[in-house]
N, CA, C and O of each residue as an XYZ file, in Angstrom:
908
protein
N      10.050    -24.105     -8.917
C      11.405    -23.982     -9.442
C      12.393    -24.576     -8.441
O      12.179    -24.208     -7.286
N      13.336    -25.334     -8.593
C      14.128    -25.741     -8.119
C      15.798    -24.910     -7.418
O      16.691    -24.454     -8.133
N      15.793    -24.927     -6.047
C      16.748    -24.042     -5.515
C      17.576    -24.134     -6.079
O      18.135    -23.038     -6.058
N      18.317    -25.068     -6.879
C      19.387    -24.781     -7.192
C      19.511    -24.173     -8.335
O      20.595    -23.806     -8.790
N      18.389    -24.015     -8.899
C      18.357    -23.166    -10.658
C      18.191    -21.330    -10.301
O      18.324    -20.421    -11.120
N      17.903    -21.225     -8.985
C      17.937    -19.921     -8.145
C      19.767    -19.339     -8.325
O      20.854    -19.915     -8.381
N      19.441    -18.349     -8.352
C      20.982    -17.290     -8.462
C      20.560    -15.640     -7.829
O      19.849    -14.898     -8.506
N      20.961    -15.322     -6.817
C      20.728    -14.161     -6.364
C      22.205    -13.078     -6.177
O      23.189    -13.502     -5.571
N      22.183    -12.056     -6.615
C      23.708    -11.038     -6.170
C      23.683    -10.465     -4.869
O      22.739     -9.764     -4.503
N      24.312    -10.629     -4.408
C      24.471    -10.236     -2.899
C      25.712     -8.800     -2.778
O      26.906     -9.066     -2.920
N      25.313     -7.491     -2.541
C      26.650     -6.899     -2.063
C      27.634     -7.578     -0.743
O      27.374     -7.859      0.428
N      28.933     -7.677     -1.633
C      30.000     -8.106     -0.262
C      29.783     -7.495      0.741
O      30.117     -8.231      1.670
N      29.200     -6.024      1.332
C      29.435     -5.840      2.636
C      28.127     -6.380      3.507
O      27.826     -5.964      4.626
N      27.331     -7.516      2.662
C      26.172     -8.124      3.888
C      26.811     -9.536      3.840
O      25.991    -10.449      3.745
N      28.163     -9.901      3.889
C      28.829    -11.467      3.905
C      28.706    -11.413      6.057
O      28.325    -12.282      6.841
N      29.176    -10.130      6.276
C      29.049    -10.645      7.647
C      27.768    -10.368      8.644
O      27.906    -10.473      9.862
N      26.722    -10.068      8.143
C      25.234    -10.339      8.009
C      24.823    -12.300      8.333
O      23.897    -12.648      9.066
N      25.584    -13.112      7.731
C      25.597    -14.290      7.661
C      24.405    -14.892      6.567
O      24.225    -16.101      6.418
N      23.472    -13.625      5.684
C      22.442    -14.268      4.967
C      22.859    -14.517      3.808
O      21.938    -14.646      3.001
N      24.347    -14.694      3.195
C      24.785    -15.091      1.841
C      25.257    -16.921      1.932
O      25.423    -17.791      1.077
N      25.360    -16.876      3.710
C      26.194    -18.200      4.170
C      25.093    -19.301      4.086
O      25.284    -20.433      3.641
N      23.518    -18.654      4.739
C      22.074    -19.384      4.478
C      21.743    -19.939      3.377
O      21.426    -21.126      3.293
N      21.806    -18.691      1.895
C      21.600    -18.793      1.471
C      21.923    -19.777      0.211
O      21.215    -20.193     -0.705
N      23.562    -20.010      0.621
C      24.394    -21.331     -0.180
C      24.035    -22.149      0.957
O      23.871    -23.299      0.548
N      23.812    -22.053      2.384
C      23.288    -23.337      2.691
C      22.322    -24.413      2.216
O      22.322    -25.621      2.453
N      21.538    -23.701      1.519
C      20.072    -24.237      1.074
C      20.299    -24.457     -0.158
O      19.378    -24.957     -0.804
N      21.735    -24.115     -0.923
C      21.522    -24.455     -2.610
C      21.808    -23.874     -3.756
O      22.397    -24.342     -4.730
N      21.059    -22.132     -3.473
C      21.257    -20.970     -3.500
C      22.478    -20.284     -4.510
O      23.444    -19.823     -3.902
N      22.487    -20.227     -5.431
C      23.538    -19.914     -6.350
C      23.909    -18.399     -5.688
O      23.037    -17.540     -5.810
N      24.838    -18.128     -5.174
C      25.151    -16.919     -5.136
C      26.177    -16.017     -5.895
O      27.099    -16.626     -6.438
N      26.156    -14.677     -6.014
C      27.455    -13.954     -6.797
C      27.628    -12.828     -5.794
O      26.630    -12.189     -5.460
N      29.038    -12.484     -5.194
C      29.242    -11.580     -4.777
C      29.570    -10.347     -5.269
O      30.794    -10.349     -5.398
N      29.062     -9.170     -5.652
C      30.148     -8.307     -5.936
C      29.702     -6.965     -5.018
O      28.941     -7.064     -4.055
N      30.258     -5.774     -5.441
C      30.317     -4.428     -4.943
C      28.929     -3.770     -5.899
O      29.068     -3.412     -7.069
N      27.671     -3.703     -5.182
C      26.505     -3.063     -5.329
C      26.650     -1.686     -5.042
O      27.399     -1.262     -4.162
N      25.985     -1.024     -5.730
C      26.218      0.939     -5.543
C      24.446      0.848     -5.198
O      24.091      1.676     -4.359
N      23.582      0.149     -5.627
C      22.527      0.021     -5.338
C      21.841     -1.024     -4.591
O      21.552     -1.994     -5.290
N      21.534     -1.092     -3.502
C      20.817     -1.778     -3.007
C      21.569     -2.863     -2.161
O      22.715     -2.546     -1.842
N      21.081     -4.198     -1.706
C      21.677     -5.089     -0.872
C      21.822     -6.567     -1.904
O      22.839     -7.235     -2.094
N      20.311     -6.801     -2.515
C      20.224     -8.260     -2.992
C      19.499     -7.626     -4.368
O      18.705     -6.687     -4.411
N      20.017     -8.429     -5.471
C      19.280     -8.501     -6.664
C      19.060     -9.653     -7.223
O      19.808    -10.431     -7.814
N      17.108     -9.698     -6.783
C      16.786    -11.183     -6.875
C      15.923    -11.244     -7.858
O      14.881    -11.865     -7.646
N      16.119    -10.679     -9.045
C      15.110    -10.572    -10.050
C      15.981     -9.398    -11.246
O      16.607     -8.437    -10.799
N      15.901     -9.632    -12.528
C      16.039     -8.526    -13.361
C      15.715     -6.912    -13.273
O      16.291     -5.948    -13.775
N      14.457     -7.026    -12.356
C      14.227     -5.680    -12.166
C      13.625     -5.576    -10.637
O      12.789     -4.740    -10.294
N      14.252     -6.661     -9.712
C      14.039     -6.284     -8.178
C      14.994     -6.369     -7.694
O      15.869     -7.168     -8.029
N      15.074     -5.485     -6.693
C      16.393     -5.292     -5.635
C      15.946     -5.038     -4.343
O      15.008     -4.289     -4.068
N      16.618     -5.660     -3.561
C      16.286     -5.296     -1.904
C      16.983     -5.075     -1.029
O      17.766     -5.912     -0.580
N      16.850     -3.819     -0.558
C      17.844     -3.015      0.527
C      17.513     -3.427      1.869
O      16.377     -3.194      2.281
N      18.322     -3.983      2.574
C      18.032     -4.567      3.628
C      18.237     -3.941      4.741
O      19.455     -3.800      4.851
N      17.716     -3.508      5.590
C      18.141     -2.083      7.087
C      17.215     -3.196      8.170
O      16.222     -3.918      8.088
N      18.055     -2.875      9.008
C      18.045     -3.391     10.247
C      17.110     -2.307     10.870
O      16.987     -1.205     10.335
N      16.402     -2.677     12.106
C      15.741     -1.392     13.207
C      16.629     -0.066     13.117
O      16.245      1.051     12.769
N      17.896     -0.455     13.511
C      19.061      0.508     13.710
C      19.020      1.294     12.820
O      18.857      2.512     12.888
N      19.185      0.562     11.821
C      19.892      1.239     10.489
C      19.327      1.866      9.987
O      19.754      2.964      9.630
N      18.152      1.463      9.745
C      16.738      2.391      9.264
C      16.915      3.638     10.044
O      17.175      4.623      9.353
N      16.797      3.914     11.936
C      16.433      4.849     12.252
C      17.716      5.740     12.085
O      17.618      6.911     12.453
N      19.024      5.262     11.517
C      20.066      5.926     11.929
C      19.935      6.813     10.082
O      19.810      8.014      9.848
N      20.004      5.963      9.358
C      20.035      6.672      7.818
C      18.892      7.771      7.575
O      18.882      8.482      6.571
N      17.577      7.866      8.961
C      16.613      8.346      9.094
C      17.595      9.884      9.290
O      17.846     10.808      8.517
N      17.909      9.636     10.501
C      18.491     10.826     11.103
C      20.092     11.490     10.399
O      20.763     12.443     10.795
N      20.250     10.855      9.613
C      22.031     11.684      8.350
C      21.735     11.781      7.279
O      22.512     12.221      6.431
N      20.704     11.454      7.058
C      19.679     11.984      5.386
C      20.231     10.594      4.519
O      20.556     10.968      3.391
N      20.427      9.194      4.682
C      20.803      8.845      3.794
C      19.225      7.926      2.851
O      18.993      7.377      1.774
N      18.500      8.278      4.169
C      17.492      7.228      3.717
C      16.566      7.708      2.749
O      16.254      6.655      2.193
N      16.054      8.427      2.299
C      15.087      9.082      1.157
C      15.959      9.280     -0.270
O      15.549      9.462     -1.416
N      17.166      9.185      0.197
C      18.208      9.694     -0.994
C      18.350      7.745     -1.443
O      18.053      7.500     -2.612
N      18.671      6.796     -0.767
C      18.393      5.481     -1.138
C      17.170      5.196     -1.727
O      17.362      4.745     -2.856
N      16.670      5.227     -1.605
C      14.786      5.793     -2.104
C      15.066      6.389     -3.593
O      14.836      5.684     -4.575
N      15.447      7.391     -3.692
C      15.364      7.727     -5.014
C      16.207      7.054     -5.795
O      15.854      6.730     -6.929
N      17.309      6.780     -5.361
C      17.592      5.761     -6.198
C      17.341      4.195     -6.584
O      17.494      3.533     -7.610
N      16.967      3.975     -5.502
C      16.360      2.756     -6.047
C      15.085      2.753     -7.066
O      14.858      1.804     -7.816
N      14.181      4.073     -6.993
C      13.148      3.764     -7.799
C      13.714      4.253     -9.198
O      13.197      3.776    -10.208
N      14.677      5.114     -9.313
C      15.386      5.469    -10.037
C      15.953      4.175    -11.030
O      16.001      4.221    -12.259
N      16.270      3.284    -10.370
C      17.117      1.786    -11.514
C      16.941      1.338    -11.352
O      17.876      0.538    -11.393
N      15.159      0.420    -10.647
C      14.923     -0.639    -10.535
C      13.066     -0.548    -10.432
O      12.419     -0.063     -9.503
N      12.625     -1.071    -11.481
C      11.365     -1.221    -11.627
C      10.688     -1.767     -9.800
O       9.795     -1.127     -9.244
N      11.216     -2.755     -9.298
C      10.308     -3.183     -8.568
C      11.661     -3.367     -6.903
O      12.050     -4.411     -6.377
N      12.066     -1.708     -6.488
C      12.608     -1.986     -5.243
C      11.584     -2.566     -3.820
O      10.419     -2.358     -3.482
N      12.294     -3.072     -3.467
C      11.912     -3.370     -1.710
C      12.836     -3.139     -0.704
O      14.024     -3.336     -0.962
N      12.510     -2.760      0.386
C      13.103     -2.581      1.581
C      12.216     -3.992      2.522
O      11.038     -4.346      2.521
N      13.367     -4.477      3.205
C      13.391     -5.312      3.980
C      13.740     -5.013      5.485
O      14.784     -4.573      5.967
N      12.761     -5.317      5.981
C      13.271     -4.142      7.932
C      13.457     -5.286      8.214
O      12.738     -6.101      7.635
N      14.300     -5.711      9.024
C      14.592     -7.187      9.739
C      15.045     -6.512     11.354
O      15.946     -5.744     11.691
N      13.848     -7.276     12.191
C      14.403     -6.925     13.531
C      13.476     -6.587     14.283
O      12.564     -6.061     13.645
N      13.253     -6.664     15.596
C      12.338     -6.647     16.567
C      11.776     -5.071     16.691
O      12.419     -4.192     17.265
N      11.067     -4.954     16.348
C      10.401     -3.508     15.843
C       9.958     -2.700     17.699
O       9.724     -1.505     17.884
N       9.967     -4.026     19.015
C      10.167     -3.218     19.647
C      11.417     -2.821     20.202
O      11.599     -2.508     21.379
N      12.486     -2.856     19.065
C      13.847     -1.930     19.474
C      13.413     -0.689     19.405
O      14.127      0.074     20.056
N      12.283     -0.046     18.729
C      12.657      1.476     18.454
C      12.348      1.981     19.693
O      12.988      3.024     19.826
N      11.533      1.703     20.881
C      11.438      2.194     22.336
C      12.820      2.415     22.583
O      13.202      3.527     22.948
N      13.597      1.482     22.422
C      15.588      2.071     22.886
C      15.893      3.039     22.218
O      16.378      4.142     22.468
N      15.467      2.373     21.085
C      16.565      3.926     20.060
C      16.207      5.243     20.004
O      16.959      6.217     20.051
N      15.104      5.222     19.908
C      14.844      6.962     19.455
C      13.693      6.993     20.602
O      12.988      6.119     21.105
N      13.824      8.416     20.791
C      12.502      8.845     22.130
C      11.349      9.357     21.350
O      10.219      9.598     21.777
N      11.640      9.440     20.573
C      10.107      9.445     19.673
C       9.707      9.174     18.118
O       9.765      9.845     17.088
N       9.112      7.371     18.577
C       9.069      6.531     17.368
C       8.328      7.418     16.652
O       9.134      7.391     15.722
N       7.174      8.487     16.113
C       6.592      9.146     15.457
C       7.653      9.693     14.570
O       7.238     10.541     13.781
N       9.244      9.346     14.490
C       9.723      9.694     13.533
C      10.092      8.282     12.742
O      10.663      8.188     11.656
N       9.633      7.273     13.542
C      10.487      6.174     12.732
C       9.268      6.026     11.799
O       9.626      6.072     10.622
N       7.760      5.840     11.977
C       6.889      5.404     11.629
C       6.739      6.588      9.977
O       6.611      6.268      8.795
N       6.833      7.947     10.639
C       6.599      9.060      9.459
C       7.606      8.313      8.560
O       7.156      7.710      7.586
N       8.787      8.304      8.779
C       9.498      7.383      7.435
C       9.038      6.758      6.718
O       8.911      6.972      5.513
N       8.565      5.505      7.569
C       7.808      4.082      6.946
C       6.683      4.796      6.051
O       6.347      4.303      4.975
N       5.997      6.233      6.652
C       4.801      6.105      5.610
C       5.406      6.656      4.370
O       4.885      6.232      3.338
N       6.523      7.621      4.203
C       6.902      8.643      4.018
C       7.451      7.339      2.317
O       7.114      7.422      1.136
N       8.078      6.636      2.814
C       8.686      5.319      1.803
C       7.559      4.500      0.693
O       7.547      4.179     -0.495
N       6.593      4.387      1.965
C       5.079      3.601      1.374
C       4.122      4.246      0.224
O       3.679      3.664     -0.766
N       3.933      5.523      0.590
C       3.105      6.675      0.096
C       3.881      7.457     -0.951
O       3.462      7.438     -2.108
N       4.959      8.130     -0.649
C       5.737      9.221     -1.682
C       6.269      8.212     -2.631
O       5.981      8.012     -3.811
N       7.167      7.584     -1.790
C       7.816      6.844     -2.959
C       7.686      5.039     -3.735
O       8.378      4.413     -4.539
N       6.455      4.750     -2.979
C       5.761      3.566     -3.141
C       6.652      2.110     -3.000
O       6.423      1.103     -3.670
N       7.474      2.216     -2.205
C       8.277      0.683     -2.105
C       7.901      0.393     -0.888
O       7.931      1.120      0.105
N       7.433     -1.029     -1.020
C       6.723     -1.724     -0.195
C       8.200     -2.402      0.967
O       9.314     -2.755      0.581
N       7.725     -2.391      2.242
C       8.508     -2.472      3.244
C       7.564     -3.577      3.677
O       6.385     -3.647      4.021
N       9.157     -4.880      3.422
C       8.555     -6.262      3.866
C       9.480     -6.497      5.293
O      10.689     -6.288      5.189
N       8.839     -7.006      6.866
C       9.737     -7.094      7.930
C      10.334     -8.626      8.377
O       9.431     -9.410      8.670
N      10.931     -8.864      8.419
C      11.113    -10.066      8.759
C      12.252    -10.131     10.761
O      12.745     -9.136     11.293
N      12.297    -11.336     11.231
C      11.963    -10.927     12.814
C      13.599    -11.239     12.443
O      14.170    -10.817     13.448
N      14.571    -11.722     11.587
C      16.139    -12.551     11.745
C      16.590    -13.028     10.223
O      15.965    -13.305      9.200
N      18.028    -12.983     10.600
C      18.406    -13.437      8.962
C      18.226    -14.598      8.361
O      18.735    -14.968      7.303
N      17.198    -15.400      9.327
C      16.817    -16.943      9.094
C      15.585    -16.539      8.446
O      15.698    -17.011      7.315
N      14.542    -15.974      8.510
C      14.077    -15.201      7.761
C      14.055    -14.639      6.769
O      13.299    -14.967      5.855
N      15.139    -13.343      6.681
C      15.283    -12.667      5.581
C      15.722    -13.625      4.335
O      15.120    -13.655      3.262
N      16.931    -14.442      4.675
C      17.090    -15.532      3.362
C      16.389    -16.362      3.047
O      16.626    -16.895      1.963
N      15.236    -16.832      3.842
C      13.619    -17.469      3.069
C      13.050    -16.456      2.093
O      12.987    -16.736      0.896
N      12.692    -15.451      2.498
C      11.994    -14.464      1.737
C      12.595    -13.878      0.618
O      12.008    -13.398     -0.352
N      14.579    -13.989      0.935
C      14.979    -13.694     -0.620
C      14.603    -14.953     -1.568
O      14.243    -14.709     -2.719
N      14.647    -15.767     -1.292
C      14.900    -17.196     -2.214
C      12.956    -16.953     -2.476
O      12.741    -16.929     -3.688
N      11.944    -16.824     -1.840
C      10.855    -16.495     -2.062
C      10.750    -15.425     -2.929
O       9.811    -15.745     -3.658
N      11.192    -14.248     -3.315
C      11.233    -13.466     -4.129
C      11.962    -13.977     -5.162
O      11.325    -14.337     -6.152
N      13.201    -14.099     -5.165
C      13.921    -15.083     -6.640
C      13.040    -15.934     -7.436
O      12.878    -15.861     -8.655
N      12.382    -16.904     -6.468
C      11.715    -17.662     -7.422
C      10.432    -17.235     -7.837
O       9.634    -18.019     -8.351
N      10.159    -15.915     -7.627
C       8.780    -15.279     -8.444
C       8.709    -14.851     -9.942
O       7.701    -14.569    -10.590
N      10.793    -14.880    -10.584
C      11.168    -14.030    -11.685
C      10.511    -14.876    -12.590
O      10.359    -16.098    -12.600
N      10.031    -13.683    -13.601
C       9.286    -14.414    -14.910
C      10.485    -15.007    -15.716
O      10.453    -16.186    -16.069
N      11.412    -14.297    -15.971
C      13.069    -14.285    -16.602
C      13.473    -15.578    -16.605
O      13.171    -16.317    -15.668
N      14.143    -15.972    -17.570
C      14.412    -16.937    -16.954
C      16.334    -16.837    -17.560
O      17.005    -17.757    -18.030
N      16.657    -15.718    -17.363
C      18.484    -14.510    -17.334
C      18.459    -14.995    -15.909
O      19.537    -15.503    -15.600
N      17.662    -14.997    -15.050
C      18.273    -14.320    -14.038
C      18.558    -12.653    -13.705
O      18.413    -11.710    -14.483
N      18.953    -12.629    -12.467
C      19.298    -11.566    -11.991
C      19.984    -11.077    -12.701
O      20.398    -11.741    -13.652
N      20.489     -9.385    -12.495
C      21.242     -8.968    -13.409
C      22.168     -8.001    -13.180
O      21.075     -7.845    -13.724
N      23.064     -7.122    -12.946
C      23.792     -6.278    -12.617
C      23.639     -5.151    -13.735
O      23.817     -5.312    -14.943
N      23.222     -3.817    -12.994
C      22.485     -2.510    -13.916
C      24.041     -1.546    -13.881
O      24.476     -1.122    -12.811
N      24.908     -1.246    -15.485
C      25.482     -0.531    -15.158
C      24.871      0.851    -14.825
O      24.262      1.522    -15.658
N      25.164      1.369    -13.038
C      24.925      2.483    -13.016
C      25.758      3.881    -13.185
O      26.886      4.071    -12.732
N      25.051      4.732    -13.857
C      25.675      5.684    -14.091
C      25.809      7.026    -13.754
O      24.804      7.707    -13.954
N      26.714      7.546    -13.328
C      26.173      8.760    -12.471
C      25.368      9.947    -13.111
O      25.789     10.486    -14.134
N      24.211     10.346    -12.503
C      23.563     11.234    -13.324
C      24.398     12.834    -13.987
O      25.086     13.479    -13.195
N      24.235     13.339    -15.483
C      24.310     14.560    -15.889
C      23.909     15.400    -15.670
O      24.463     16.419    -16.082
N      22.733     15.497    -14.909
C      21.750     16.597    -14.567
C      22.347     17.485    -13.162
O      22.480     17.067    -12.012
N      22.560     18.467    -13.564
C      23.674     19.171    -12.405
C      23.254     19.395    -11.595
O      23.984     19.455    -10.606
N      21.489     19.735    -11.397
C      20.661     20.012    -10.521
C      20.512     18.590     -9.019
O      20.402     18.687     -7.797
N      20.602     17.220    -10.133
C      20.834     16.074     -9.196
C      22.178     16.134     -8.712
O      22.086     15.531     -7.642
N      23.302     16.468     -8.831
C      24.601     16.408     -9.152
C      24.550     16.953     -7.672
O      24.951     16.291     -6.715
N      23.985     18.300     -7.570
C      24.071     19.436     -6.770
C      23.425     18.919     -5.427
O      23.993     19.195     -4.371
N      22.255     18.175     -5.424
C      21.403     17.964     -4.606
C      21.386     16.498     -4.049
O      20.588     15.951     -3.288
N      22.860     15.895     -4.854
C      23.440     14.438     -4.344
C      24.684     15.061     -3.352
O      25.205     14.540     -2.366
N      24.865     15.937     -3.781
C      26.689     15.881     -2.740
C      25.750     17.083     -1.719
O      25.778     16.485     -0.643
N      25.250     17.911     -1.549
C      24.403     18.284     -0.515
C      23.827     17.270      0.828
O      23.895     17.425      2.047
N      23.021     15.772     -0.361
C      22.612     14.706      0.670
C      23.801     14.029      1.631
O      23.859     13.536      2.757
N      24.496     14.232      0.787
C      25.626     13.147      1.689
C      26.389     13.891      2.852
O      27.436     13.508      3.374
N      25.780     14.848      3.113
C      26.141     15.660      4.592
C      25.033     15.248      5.662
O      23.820     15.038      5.699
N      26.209     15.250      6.568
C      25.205     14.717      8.076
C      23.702     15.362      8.436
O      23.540     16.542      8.746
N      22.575     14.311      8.332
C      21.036     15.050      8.892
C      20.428     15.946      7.681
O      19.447     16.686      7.751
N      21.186     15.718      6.649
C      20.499     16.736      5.566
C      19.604     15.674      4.191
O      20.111     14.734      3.578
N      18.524     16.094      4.068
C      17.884     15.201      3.221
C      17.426     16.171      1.960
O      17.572     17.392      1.895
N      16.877     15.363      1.053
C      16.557     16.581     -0.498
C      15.566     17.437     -0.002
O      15.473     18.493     -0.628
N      14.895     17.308      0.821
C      14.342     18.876      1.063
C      14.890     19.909      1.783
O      14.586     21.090      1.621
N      15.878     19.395      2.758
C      16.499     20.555      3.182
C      17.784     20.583      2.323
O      18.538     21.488      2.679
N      18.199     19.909      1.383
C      18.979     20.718      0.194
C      18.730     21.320     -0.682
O      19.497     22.195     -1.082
N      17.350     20.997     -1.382
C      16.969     21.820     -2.394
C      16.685     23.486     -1.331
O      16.825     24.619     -1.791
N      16.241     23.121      0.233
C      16.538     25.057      0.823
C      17.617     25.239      0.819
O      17.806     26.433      0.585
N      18.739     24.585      0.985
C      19.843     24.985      0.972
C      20.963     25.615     -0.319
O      22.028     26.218     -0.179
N      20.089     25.116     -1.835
C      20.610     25.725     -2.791
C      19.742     26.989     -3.144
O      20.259     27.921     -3.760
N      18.619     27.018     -2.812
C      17.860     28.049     -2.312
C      17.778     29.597     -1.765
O      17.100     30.604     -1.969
N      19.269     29.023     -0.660
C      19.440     30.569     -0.089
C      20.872     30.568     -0.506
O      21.219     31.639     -1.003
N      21.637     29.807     -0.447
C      23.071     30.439     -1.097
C      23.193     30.273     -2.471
O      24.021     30.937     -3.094
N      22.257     29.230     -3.177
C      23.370     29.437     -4.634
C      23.765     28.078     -5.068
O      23.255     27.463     -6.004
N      24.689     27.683     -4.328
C      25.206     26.796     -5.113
C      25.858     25.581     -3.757
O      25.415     25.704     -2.615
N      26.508     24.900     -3.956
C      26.862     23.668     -3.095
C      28.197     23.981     -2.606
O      28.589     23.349     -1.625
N      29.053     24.964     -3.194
C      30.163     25.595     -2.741
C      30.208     26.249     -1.441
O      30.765     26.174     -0.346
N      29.330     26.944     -2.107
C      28.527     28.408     -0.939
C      28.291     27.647      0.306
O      28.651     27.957      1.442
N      27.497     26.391     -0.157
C      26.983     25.718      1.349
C      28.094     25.745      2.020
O      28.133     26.288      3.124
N      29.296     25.099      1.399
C      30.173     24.198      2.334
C      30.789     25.214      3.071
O      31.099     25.005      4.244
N      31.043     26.478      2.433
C      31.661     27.495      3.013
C      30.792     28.866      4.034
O      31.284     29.934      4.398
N      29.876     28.521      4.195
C      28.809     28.829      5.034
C      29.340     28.419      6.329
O      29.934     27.367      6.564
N      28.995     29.595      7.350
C      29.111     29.494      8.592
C      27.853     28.416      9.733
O      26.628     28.509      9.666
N      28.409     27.746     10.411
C      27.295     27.193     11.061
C      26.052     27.872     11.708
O      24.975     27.483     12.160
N      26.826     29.317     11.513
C      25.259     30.258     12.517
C      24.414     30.357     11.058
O      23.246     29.977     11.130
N      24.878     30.822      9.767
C      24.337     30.815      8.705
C      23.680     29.629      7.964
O      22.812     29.755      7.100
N      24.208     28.433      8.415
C      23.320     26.975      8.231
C      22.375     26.934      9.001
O      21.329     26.736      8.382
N      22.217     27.042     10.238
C      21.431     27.164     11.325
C      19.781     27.711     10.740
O      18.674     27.175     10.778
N      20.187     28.785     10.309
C      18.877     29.383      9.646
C      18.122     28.728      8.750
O      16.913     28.906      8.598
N      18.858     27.908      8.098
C      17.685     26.767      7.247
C      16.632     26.642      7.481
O      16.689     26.545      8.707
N      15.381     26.542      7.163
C      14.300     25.406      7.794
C      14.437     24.476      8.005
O      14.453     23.739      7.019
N      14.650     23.753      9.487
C      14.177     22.428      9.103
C      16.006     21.817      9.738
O      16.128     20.666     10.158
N      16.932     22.557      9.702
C      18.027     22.607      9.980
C      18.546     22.478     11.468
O      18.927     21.381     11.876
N      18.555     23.118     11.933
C      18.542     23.934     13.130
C      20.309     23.641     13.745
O      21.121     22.990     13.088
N      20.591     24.211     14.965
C      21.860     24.355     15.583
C      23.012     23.436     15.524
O      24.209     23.513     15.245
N      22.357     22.738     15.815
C      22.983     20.753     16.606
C      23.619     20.810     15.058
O      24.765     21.114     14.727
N      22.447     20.399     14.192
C      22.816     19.711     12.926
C      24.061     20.378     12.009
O      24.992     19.791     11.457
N      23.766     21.714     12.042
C      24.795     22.674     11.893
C      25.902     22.717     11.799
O      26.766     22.831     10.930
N      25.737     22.539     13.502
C      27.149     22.411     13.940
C      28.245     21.205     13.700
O      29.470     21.217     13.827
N      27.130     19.915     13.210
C      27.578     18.389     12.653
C      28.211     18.767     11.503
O      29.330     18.468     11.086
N      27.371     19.452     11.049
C      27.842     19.193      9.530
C      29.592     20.013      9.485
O      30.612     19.408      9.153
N      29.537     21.359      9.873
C      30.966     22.100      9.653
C      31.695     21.062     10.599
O      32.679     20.727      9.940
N      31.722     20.448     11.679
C      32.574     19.407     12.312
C      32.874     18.589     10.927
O      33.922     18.939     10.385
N      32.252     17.720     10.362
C      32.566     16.742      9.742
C      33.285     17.518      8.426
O      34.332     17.046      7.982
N      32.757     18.588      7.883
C      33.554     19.381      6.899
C      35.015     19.419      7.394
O      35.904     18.850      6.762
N      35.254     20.120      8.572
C      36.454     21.050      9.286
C      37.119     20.085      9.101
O      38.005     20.321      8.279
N      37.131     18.403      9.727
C      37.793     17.512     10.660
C      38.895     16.898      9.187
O      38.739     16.738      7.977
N      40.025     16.709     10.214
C      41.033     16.197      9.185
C      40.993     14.885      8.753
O      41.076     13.993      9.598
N      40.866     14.584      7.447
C      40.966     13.410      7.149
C      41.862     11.822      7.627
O      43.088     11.913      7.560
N      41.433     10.783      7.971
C      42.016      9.882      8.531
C      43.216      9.406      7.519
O      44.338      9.042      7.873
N      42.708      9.497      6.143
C      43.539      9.483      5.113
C      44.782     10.052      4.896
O      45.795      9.418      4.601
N      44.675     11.625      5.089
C      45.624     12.834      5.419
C      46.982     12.516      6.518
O      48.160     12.872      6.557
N      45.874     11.434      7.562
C      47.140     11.653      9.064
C      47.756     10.362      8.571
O      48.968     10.405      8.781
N      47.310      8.994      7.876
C      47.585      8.066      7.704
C      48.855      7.768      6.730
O      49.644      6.823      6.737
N      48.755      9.122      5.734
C      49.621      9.618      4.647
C      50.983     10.406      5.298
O      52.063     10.452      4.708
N      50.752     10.948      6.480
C      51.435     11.847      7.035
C      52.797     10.660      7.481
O      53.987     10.565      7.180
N      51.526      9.633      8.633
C      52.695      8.856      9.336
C      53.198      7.810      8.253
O      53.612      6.777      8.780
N      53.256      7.825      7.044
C      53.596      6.889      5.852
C      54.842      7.358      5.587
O      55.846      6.651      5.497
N      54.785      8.851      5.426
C      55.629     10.024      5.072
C      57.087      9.656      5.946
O      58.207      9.376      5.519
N      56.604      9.773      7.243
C      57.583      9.991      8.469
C      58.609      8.758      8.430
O      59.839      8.733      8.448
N      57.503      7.601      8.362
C      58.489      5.835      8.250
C      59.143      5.816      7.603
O      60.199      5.221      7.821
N      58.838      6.629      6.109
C      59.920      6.220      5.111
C      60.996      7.141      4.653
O      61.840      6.751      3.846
């Protein structure tokens, strides 16, 4: 197939990544817009989330990464994760890779999306344009309206994830012992603490980031004052 009959969607926030700039280097039809899922959609029903060493181990440790996971298998027949980056960064980052690796299996095994690595973004935009041109389709890529789920139980156990270090198993304990997602927020940090799986530190993250005043709030304040 010919690169230029290629068309891939790129979310705007990987433009300063530089692999959307490669990727019209070479021909590469691109479309930018605002993705809620994933990084690149290079196929009707593939998408690929792209995490850096970093990023991987950091979404590891604020719960965002298993919760990306479900959604991707959630609206896309055939997700991939793309690790790009010298895999011996994780000796810097974390003091004990046995958590970066449990991920990787944790992605491979539970939730079956295959984790392709590539060493640079000279790289990664070969391997997208290599995946593009595998589509049977011949639409093209496609943009999935997503919709936020009805199911209150996901509802409950999505705004739980999006608190610092907390992932769906320690939210589903967390609706568990209080109840409801209210209860959580208004829970004391010695009373989070007790979680399984929880413990002090994290605790104490989470009511910080609850407590702390919005940047929005002070930004509104000094808006207030100027005018």
């Amino acid at each position: 197939m010919k690169l230029d009959k290629l068309r891939i969607i790129v979310d705007e926030r990987e433009k300063k990544s530089g692999i959307p700039d490669l990727l019209k280097a070479i021909g590469i039809k691109i479309e930018l817009k605002t993705l809620t899922i994933g990084d690149y959609i290079v196929a009707p029903e593939t998408v690929v989330e792209r995490k850096s060493i970093r990023d991987l181990i950091s979404s590891i440790f604020d719960g965002r990464l298993f919760d990306q996971c479900s959604r991707l298998k959630e609206h896309f027949q055939n997700p991939i994760i793309l690790l790009e980056g010298n895999v011996d960064e994780i000796e810097e980052i974390t003091e004990n890779p046995l958590v970066f690796y449990g991920a990787l299996s944790s992605i491979v095994i539970d939730f079956k999306i295959p984790i392709i690595p590539t060493p640079n973004a000279s790289h990664t935009a070969k391997l997208l344009v290599s995946l593009s041109s595998r589509k049977v389709s011949t639409k093209g890529p496609f943009l999935k309206k997503i919709r936020k789920s009805n199911d209150i139980q996901k509802q409950q156990l999505s705004s739980l994830c999006s608190l610092p270090g907390v992932g769906e198993k320690t939210a589903t304990r967390m609706l568990a012992k209080f109840g409801s997602p209210l209860k959580v927020f208004c829970a004391s940090s010695s009373e989070l603490a007790k979680i399984e799986g929880l413990g002090g530190a994290r605790a104490k993250n989470i009511k910080k980031m609850l407590e702390s005043t919005s940047q929005h709030l002070k930004k509104s304040n000094q808006k207030t004052l100027h005018d």
